[in-house]
C-alpha positions in Angstrom: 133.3 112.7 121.6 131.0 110.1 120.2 133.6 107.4 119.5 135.2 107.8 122.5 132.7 108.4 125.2 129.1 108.5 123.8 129.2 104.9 121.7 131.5 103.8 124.8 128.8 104.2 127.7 125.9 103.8 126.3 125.4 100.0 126.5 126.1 100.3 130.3 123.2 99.5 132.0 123.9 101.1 135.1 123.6 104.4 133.3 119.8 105.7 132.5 118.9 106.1 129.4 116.9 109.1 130.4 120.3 111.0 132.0 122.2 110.1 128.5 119.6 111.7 126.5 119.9 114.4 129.2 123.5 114.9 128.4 124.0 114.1 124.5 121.0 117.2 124.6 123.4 119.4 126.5 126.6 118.5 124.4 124.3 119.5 121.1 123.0 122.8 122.6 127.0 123.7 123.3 128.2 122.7 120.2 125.1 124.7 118.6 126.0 127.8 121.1 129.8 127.9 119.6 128.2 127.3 115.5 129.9 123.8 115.4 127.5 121.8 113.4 126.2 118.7 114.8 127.0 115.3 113.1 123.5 113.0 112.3 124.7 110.2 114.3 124.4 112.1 117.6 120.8 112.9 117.2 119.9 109.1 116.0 121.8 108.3 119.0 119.0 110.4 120.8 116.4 109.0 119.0 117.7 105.1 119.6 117.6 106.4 123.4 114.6 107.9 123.6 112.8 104.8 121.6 114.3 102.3 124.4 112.8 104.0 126.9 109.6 104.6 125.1 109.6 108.5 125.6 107.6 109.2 122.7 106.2 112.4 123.6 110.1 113.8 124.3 110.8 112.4 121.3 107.9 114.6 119.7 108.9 117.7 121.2 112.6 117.5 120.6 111.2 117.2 117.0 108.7 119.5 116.7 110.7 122.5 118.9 114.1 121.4 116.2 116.1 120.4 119.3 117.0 117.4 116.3 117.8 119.1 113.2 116.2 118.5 110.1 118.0 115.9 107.6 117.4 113.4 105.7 119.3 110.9 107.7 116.9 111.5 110.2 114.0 111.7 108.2 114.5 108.1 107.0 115.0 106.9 110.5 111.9 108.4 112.0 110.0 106.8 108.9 111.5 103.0 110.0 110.2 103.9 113.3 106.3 104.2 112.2 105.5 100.5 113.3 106.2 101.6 117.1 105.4 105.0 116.9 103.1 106.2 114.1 103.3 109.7 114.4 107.0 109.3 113.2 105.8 109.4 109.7 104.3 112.5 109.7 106.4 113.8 111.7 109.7 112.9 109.0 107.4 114.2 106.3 106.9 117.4 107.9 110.7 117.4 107.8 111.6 116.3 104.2 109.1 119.4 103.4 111.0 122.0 106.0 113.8 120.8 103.5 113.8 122.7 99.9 115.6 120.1 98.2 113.5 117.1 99.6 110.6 117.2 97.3 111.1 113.7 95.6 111.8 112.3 98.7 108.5 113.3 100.0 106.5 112.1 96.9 108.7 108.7 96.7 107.3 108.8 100.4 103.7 109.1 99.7 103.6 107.0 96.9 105.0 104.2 99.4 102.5 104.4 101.4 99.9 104.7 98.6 98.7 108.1 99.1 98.4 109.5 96.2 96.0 112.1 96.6 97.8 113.6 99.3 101.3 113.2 96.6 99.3 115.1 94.0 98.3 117.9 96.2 102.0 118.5 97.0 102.9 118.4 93.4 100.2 120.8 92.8 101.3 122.6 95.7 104.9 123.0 94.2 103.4 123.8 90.9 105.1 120.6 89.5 101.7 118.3 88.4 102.4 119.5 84.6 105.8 117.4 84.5 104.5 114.4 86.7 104.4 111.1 85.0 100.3 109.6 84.8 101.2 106.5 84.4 103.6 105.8 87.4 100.6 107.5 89.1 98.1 105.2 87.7 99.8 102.5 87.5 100.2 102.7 91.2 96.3 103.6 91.6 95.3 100.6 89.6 98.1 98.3 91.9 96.0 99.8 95.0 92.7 97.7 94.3 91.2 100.6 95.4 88.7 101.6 92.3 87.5 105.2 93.7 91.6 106.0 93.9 92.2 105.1 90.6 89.0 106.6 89.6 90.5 110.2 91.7 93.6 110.0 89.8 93.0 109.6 86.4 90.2 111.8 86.3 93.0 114.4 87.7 95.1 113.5 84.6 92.3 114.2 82.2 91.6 117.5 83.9 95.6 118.4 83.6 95.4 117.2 80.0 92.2 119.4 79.5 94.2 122.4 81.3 97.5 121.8 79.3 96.3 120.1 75.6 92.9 121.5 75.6 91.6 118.0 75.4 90.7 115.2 77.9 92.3 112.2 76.5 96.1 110.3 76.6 98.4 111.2 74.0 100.5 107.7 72.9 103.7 109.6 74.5 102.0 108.9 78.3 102.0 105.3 77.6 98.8 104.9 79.4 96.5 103.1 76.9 96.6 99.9 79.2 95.0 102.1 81.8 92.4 104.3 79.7 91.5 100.3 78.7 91.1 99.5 82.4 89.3 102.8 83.5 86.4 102.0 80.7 86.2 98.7 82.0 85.3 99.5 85.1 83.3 102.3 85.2 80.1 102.9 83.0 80.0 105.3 79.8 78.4 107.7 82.2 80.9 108.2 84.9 84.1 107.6 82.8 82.2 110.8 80.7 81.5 112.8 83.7 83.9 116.3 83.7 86.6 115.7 85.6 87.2 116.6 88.6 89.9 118.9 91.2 92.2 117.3 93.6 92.2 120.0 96.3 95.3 121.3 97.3 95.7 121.5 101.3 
């Protein structure tokens, strides 16, 4: 059906954009009434429609109400979409997270964007801080320019090293002396000893 008639007409420009979407809808909700499980393609084809014509908030809906199943597929293209709609990233991360085996995806995710607050909370969320790498989280805290950031996440390292080794400090296995270096050398002997502190899980 796609090859042959959905790929075929929709460059004609005669045809609406709006009445496609109308029908690609209709041939999903008949192949979802008769459990024939709908390929990927056919909801980016929506998607590519409904971008065209700008009908963002259809496009929200359809999401939000799972008239476009969740996959990854379409997770990935909603993120490339965030530049002309920028819901569209919270919106695919609210879908890599409806899907159980999407966690990595959705902290590869944040980390792009360089939330790394919000990528701790969910790995704290999934109880799966303890096995986290600090230094790929410090590293990118200290790539950020942001000083308060990287201050936030190592300080949330110390506490999980307080919680797990009973002390505050690096072991040489973390491979984070470069950033213990950096830390002192920005903040005073005061702050870098002040207890550290919770990174509240929403």
């Amino acid at each position: 059906m796609y090859k042959h008639v959905f790929s075929q007409v929709v460059d004609i420009r005669s045809i609406q954009n709006k009445f496609m979407v109308a029908v690609i809808i209709e041939y999903i909700r008949s192949l979802n009434s008769i459990n024939v499980p709908v390929q990927h393609f056919l909801y980016e084809l929506v998607i590519k429609l409904l971008v065209e014509n700008k009908q963002f908030y259809q496009l929200h809906q359809f999401l939000q109400y799972h008239v476009l199943s969740d996959s990854k597929p379409l997770a990935c293209l909603m993120l490339s979409l965030e530049s002309v709609y920028p819901p569209a990233f919270q919106l695919a991360l609210d879908m890599l997270k409806r899907l159980s085996t999407a966690n990595d995806d959705i902290v590869d995710v944040l980390l792009s964007k360089n939330q790394l607050i919000s990528a701790l909370r969910f790995l704290r969320s999934m109880g799966r801080d303890d096995a986290v790498s600090a230094r790929q989280f410090l590293e990118a805290a200290s790539n950020s320019g942001d000083n308060m950031l990287f201050y936030s996440v190592f300080k949330f390292f110390e506490e999980r090293n307080l919680r797990i080794r009973r002390r505050p400090e690096f072991i040489p296995t973390d491979h984070c002396d470069d950033y213990v270096a950096l830390f002192y050398s920005i903040f005073d002997a005061d702050s870098a000893r002040s207890p550290a502190v919770s990174v509240p899980v929403q």
